[in-house]
C-alpha positions as CSV (number, residue, x, y, z in Angstrom):
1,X,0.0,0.0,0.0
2,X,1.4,3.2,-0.7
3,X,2.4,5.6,1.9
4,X,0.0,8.9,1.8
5,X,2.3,12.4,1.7
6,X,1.8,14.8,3.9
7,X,1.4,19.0,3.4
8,X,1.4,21.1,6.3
9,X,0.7,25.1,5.7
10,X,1.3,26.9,8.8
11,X,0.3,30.8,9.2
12,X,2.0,32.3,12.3
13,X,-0.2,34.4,14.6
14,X,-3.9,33.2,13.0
15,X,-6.5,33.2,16.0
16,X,-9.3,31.0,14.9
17,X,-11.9,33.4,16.0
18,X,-12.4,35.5,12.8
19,X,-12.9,32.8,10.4
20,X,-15.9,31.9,9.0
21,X,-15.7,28.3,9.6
22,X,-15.1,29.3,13.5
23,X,-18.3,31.5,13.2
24,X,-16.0,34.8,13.0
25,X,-16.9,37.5,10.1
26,X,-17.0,36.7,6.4
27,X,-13.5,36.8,5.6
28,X,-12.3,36.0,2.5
29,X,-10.7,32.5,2.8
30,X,-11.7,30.6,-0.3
31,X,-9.0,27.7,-0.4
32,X,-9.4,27.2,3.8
33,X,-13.1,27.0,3.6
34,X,-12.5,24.7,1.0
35,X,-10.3,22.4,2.6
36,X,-13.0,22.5,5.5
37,X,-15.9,21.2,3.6
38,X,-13.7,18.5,2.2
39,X,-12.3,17.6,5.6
40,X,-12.3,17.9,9.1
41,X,-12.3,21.1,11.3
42,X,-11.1,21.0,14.9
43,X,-13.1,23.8,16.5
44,X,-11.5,24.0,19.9
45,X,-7.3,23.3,18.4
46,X,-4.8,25.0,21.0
47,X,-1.4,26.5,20.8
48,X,0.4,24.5,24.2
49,X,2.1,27.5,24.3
50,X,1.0,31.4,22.8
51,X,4.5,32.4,21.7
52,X,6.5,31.4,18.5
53,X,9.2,29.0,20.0
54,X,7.8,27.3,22.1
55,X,4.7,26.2,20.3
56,X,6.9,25.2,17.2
57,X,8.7,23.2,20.1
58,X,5.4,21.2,21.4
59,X,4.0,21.1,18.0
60,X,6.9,19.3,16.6
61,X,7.7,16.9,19.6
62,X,4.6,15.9,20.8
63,X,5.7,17.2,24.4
64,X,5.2,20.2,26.5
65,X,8.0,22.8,25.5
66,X,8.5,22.5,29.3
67,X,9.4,19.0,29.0
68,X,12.3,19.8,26.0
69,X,13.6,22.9,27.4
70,X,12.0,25.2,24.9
71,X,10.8,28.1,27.8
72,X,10.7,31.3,25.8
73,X,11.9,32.0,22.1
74,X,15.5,32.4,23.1
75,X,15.3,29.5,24.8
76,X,18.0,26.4,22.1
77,X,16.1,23.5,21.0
78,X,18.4,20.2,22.0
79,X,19.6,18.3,18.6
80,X,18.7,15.6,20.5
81,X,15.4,16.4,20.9
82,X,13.4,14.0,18.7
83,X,10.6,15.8,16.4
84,X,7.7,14.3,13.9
85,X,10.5,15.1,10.9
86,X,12.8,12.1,12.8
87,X,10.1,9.5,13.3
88,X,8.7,10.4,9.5
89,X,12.1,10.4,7.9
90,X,12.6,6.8,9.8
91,X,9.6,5.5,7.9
92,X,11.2,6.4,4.5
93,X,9.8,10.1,4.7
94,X,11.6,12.7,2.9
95,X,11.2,15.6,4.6
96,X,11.4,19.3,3.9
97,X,11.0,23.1,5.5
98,X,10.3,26.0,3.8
99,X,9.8,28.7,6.0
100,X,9.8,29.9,9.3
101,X,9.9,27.3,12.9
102,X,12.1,29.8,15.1
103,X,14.8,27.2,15.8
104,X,16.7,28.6,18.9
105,X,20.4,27.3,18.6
106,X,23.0,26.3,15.6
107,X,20.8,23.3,14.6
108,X,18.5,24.2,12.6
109,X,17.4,21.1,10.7
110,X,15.7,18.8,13.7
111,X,15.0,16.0,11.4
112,X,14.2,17.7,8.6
113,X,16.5,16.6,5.6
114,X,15.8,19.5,3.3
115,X,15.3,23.1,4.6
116,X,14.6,25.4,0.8
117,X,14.8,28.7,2.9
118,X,16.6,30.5,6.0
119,X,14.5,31.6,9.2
120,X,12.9,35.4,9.9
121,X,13.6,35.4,13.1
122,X,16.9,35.1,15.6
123,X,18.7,31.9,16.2
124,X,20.2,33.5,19.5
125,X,19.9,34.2,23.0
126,X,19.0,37.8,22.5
127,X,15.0,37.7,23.3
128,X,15.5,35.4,26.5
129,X,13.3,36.6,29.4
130,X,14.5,37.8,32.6
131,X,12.5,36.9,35.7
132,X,15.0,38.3,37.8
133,X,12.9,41.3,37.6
134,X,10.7,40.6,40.3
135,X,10.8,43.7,42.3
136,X,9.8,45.5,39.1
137,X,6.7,43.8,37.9
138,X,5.4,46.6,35.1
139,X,8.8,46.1,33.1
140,X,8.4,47.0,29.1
141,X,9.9,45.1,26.5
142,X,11.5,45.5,23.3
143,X,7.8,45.4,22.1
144,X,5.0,48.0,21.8
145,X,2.1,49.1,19.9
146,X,3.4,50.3,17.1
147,X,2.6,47.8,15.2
148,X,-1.1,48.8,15.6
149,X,-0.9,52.9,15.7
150,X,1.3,52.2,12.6
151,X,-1.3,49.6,10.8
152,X,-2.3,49.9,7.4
153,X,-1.1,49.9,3.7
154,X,2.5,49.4,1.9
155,X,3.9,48.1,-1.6
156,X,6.3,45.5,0.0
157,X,7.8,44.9,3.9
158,X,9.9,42.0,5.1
159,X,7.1,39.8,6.0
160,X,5.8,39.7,2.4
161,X,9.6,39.5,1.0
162,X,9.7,36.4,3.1
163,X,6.2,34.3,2.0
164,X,6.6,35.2,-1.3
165,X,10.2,33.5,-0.7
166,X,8.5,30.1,1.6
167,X,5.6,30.1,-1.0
168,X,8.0,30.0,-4.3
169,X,10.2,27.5,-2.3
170,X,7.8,25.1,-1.5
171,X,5.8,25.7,-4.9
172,X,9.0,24.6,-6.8
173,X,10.1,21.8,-4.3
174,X,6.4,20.7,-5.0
175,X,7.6,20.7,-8.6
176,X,11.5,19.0,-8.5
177,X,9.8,15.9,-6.6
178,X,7.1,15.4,-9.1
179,X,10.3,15.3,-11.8
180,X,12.5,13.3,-9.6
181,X,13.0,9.5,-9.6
182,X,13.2,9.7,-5.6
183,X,9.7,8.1,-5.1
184,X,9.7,8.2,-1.3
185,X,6.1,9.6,0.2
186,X,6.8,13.0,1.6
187,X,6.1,15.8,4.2
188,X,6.3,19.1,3.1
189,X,6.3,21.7,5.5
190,X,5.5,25.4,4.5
191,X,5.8,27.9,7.7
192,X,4.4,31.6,6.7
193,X,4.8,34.7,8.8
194,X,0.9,36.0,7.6
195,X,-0.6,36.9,9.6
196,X,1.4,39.0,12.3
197,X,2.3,42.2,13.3
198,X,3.3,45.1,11.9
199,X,-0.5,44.8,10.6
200,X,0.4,46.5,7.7
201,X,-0.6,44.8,3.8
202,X,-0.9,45.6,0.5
203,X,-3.8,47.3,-1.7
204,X,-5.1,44.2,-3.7
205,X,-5.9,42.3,-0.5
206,X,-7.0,45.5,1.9
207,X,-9.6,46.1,-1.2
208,X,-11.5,43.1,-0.5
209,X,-13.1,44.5,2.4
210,X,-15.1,47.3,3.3
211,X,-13.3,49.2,5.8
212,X,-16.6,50.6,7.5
213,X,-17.5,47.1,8.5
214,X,-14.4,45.7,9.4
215,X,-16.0,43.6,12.3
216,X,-14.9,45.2,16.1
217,X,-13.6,42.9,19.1
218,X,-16.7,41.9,21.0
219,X,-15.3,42.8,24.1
220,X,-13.7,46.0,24.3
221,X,-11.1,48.2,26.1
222,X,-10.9,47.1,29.7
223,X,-9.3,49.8,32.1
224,X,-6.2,48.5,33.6
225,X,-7.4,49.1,37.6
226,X,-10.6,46.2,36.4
227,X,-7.7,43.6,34.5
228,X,-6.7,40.7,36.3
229,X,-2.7,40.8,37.4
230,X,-1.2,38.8,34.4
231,X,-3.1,41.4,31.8
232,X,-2.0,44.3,33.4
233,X,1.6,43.0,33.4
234,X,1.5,42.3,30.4
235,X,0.3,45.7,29.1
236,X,3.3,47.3,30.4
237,X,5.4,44.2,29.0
238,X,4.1,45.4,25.8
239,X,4.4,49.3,26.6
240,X,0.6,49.9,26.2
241,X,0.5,53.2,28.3
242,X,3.0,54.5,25.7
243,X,-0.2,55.3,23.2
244,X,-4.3,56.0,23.5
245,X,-5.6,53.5,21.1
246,X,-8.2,55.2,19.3
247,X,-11.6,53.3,17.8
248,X,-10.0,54.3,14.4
249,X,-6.5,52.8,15.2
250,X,-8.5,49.3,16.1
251,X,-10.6,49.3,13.1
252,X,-7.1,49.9,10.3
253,X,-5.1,47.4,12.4
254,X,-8.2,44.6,12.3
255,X,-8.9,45.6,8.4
256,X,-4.7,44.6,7.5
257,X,-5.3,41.7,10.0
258,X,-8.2,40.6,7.8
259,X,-6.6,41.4,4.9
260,X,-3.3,39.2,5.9
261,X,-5.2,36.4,6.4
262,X,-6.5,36.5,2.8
263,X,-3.1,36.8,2.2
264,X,-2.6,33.7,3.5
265,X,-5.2,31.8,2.0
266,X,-4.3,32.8,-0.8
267,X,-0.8,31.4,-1.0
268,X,-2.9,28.2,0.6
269,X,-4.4,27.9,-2.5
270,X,-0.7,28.2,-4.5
271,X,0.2,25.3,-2.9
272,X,-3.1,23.1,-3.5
273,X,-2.9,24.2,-6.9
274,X,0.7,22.5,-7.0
275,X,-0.9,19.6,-5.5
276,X,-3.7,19.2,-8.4
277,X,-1.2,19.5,-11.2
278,X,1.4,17.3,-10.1
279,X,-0.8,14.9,-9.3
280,X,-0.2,14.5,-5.6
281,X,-3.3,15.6,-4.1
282,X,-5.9,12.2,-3.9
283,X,-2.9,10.7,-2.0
284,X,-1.9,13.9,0.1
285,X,-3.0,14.9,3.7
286,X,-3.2,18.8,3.7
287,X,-3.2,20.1,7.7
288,X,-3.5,24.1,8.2
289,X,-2.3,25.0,11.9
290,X,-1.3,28.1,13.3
291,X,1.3,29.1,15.7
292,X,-0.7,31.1,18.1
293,X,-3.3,33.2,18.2
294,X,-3.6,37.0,18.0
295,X,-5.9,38.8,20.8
296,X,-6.6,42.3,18.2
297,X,-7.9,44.1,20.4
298,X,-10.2,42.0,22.3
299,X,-10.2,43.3,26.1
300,X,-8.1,46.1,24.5
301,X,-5.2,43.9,24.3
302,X,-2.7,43.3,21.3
303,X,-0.5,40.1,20.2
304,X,-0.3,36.7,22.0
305,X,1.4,35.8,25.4
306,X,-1.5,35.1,27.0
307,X,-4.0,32.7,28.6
308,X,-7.3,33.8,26.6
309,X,-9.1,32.2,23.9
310,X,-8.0,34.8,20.7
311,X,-4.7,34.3,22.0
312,X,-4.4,30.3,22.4
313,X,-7.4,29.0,20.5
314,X,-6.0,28.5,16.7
315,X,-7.0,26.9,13.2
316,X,-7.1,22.9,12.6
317,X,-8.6,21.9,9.6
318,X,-7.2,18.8,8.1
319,X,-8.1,17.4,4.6
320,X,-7.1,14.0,2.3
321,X,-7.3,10.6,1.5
322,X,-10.3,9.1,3.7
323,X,-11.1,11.4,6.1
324,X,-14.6,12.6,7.1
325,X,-16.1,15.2,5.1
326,X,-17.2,18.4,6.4
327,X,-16.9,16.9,9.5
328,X,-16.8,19.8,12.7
329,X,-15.0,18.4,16.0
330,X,-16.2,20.4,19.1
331,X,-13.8,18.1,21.4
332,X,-10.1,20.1,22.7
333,X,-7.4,19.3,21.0
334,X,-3.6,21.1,20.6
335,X,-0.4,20.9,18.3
336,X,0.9,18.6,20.4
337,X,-1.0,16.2,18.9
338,X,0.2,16.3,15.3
339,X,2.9,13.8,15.8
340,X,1.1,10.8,17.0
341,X,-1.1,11.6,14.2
342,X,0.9,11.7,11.3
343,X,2.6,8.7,13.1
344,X,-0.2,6.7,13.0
345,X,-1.6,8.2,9.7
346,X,1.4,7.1,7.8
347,X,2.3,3.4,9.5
348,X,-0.1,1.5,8.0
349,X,-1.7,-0.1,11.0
350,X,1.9,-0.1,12.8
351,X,3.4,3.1,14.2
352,X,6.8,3.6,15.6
353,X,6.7,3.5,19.0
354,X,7.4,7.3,20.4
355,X,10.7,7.0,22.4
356,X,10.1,9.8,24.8
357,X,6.3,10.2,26.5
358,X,4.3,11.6,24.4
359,X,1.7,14.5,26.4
360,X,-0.2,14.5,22.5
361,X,-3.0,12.1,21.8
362,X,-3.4,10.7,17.7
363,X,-6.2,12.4,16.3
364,X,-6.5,10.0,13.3
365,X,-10.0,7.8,14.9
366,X,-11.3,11.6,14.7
367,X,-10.1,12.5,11.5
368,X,-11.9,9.2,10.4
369,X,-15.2,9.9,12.5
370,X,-14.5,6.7,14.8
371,X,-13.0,8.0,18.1
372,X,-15.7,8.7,20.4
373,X,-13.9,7.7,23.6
374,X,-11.2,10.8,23.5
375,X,-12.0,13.3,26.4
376,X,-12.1,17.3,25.9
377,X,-9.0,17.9,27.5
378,X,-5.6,20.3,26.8
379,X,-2.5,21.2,28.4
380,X,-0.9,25.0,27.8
381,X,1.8,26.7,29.7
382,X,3.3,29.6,29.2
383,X,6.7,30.8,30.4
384,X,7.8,33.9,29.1
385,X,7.3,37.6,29.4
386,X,4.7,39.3,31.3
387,X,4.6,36.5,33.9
388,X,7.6,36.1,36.7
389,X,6.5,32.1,37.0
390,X,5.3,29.6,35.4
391,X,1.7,30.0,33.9
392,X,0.3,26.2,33.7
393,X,-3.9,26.0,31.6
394,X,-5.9,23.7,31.4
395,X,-8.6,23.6,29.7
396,X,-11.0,20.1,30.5
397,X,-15.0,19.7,29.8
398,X,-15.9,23.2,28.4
399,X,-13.8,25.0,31.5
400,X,-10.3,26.6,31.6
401,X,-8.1,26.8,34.6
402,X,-5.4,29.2,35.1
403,X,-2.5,29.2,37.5
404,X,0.4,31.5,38.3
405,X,2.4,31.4,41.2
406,X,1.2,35.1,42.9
407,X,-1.7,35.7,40.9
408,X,-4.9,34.6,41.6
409,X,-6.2,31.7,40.0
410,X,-8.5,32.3,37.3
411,X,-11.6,30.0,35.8
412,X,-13.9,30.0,32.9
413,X,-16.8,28.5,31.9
414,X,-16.2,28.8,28.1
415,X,-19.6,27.4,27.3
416,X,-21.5,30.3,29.2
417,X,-18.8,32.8,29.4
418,X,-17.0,32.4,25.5
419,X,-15.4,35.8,26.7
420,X,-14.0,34.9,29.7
421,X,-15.2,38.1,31.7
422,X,-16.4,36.0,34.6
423,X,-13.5,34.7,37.1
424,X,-15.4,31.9,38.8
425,X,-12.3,30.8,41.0
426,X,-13.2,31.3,44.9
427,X,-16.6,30.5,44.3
428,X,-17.8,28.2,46.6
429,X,-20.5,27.1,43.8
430,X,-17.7,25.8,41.8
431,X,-15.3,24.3,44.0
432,X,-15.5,21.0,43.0
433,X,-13.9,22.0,39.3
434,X,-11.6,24.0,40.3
435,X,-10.5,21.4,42.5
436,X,-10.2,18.8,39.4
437,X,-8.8,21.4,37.5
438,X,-5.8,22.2,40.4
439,X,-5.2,18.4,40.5
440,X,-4.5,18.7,36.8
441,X,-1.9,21.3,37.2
442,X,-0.4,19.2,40.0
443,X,-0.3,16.1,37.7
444,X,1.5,17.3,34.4
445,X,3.6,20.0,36.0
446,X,6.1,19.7,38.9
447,X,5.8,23.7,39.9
448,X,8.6,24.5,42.6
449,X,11.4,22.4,40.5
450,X,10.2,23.6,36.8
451,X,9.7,27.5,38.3
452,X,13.5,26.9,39.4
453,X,14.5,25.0,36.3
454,X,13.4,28.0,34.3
455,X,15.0,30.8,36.2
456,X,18.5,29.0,35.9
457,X,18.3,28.7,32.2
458,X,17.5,32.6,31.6
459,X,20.4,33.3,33.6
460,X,22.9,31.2,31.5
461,X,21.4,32.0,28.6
462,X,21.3,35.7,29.7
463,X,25.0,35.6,30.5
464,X,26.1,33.4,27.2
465,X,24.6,36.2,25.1
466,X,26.4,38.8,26.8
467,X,29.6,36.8,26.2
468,X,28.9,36.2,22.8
469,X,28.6,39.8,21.8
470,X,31.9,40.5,23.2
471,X,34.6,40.6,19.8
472,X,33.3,39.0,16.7
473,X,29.8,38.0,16.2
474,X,29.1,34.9,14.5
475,X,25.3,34.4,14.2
476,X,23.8,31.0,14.2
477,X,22.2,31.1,10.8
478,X,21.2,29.0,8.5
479,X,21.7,29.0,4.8
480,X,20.0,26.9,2.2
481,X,22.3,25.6,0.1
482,X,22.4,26.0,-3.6
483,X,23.6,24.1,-6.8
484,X,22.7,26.0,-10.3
485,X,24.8,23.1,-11.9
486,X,22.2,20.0,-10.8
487,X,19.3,23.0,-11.4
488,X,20.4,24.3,-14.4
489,X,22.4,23.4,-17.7
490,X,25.8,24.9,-16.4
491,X,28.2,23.0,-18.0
492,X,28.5,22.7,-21.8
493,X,29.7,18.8,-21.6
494,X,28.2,17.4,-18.9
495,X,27.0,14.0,-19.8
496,X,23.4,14.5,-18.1
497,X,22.6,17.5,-19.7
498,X,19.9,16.0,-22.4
499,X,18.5,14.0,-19.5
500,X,18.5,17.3,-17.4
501,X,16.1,18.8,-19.6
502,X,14.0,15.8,-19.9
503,X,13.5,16.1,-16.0
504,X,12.4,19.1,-16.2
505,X,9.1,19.2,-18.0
506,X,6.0,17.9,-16.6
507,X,4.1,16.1,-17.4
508,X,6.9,13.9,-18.6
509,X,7.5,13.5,-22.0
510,X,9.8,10.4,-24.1
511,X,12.4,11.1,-26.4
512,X,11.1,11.2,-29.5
513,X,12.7,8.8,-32.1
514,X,14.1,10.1,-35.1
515,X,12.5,9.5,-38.7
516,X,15.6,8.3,-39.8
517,X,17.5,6.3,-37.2
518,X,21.2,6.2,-37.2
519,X,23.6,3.4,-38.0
520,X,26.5,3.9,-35.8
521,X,28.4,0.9,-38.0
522,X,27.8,3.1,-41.2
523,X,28.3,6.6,-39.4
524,X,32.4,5.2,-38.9
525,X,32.5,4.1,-42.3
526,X,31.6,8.0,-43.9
527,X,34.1,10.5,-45.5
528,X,34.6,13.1,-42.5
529,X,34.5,15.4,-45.3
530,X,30.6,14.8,-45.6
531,X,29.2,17.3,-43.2
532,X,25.5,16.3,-43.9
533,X,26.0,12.6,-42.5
534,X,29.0,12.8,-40.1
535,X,27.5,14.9,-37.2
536,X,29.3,17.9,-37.5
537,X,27.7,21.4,-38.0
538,X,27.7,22.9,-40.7
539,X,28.5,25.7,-41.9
């Protein structure tokens, strides 16, 4: 039987809550909603942890970033750390990149055996998080909102020099395999920045909606004395008092966000066009995940970093070969659980045994319709700026659990309170969950020993960087590398140049044979004065 391929397109900072198929505003997202009605969409998918690094780190291992080491995005990624690239290139996978994954340290291939582009983003120590700032709890960042007084149109930025880059990249890898004799199933991983701040896009895509009713967040501006301890932290993490957010500034920055995602979709739809004309697609799962979320301005808030639904909650929608269609899954589920899947979507009735605990479950009896017995229950954690401790979520039967050493606890009924405006932790009414919910914590996270764990990496990390910058700099990047001479004809006498050109047209096409063959015997025998018969140019 032969092995199904595997596309993942990945959008970086997508919160599932303005898409159509999530109930959010029309937006236009022709090739997602597409995928959705041939597939399967995961209503309630979570990022394990709302920042870039870390959730790249679950996502790909199956773990809690915790658990590999993966705390904040400076936080290296152990080589040794084994991904969904490792156990898929074991099963005779080949496997490729193209795109961002934030990879923290000088490896910067995990498993992957092909990486078509470089990363966006640092490599290095330089955005590590400092909890050492206790005693000054309100402590900005390197970030602000500028990326939202700013919002609005341009011709070009970096994010769009670098998806035009991942989407060309994975287009023509798309292209080279259908032309190659390497017949091995594949995974194909295409990582875009869209969408994420600067909100800023270009005319074509900001035209497609009407910027009067550019849909507003449902729950507005909160006054800082009325947020609970974490957002108000994190407002001055993010340097919020530094501008008065007008109505107006909201309503550009949410009309680029909308317009991004479009952007996205649209470069979706590049790569399922690839799919249909090489071929691939009736034997190709297609997954669309996102990194995080992005809160846009719900509670007056910008970005990700924190415990609330626009922030965590993200996109699943999974397509191909024998899967339900237009099937909706209400049941939680998280990144984490892509590697079991694709584990057990690819093994033919006998995966690999994972050789670290896994904390992801398979999804592949839902994908199918068949798994009724899976529980509604997720793990998140998040471990970076705007909290001085660990943050450990848990999110179990329609309620979410919050708890940070010094804050209060918080707890939300998401099925009566999809806003989470109504703290229900304290209330004698609802003891009872938040007990279950506190026994969770206790279970899957070892507090006083992680807490401490955490705080002795930032300070090595902290002090490596400041070493490092001392003399010479020598970044940990990563270059794809680059032969014109296997792409191209580049050398007049190489002996597989006519089969070089035969590679590259598809559909393939024979040699065709001459009218009047040639008789290599007779050829010897000619006068190698006779230009018409011995091979020579003429004149």
């Amino acid at each position: 039987m032969k092995k199904p391929n595997i596309l993942v397109i990945q959008a970086d900072q997508l919160t599932a809550k303005v898409l159509p198929m999530y109930g959010g505003p029309a937006l236009v997202t022709p090739h997602m909603n597409r995928l959705a009605e041939q597939g399967v969409t995961f209503l309630n998918a979570y990022s394990n942890n709302p920042v870039c690094a870390p959730s790249r780190a679950a996502m790909l291992t199956g773990r809690l970033s915790s658990k590999v080491g993966c705390y904040d995005n400076a936080a290296d990624f152990p080589s040794s750390t084994l991904t969904l690239a490792h156990y898929l290139r074991h099963q005779g996978y080949r496997t490729c990149l193209s795109g961002k994954m934030h990879f923290v340290g000088s490896e910067q291939l995990h498993g992957f055996e092909e990486r078509v582009t470089t990363d966006i983003y640092p490599s290095d120590f330089g955005w590590t998080a400092d909890w050492s700032q206790v005693k000054q709890p309100y402590s900005p960042s390197r970030m602000s909102l500028r990326s939202v007084v700013e919002a609005g149109l341009c011709e070009r930025n970096l994010q769009i020099d670098y998806d035009e880059e991942v989407a060309y990249r994975a287009e023509q890898w798309l292209y080279d395999r259908a032309r190659s004799p390497d017949e091995r199933p594949f995974l194909l991983w295409a990582s875009f920045t869209h969408p994420h701040n600067p909100f800023i896009t270009t005319r074509p895509f900001w035209d497609l909606y009407d910027h009067d009713k550019i849909a507003m967040p449902s729950v507005g501006y909160i006054p800082m004395a009325q947020r609970d301890p974490w957002s108000k932290r994190y407002a001055y993490t993010i340097r919020a008092d530094e501008h008065d957010i007008t109505e107006e500034q909201v309503r550009v920055a949410r009309h680029a966000y909308f317009a991004m995602t479009s952007y996205f979709d649209a470069q979706v739809g590049r790569l399922l066009g690839v799919l249909e004309r090489t071929g691939a697609q009736e034997n190709t799962f297609v997954f669309i995940v996102s990194d995080h979320g992005e809160m846009l301005g719900e509670r007056g808030s910008w970005f990700k970093f924190q415990p609330f639904e626009g922030s965590v909650r993200v996109p699943m929608i999974a397509a191909g070969p024998g899967l339900k269609k237009g099937l909706v899954e209400e049941r939680g589920v998280s990144l984490m659980d892509l590697l079991p899947t694709f584990n057990d979507l690819v093994s033919n009735g006998q995966p690999v045994a994972a050789l670290d605990p896994l904390d992801g479950i398979s999804l592949a009896g839902m994908l199918h319709g068949e798994d009724r017995t899976r529980g509604d229950h997720v793990l998140m954690e998040f471990l970076g700026e705007g909290v001085l401790a660990p943050a450990c979520i848990v999110r179990q039967d329609g309620h979410k659990y919050v708890h940070c050493r010094n804050d209060p606890p918080m707890l939300f009924n998401l099925q009566n309170d999809p806003d989470e405006l109504v703290n229900l932790a304290g209330n004698p009414m609802h003891a009872a969950v938040e007990a279950r919910m506190q026994a969770q914590v206790h279970q899957h996270w070892n507090y006083d020993e992680l807490e401490k764990t955490i705080i002795q990496s930032q300070q090595r990390r902290l002090f490596a960087q400041a070493s490092l910058l001392q003399g010479n700099w020598t970044s940990w990047d990563f270059e794809p590398p680059a032969n014109a001479a296997r792409k191209y004809v580049r050398g007049a006498v190489d002996p597989n140049t006519t089969a070089t050109k035969a590679r590259m047209r598809l559909p393939f096409v024979a040699a065709y044979p001459p009218d009047h063959p040639r008789d290599p015997i007779a050829d010897l025998q000619l006068e190698p004065s006779d230009p018409g018969r011995s091979g020579k140019p003429q004149p």
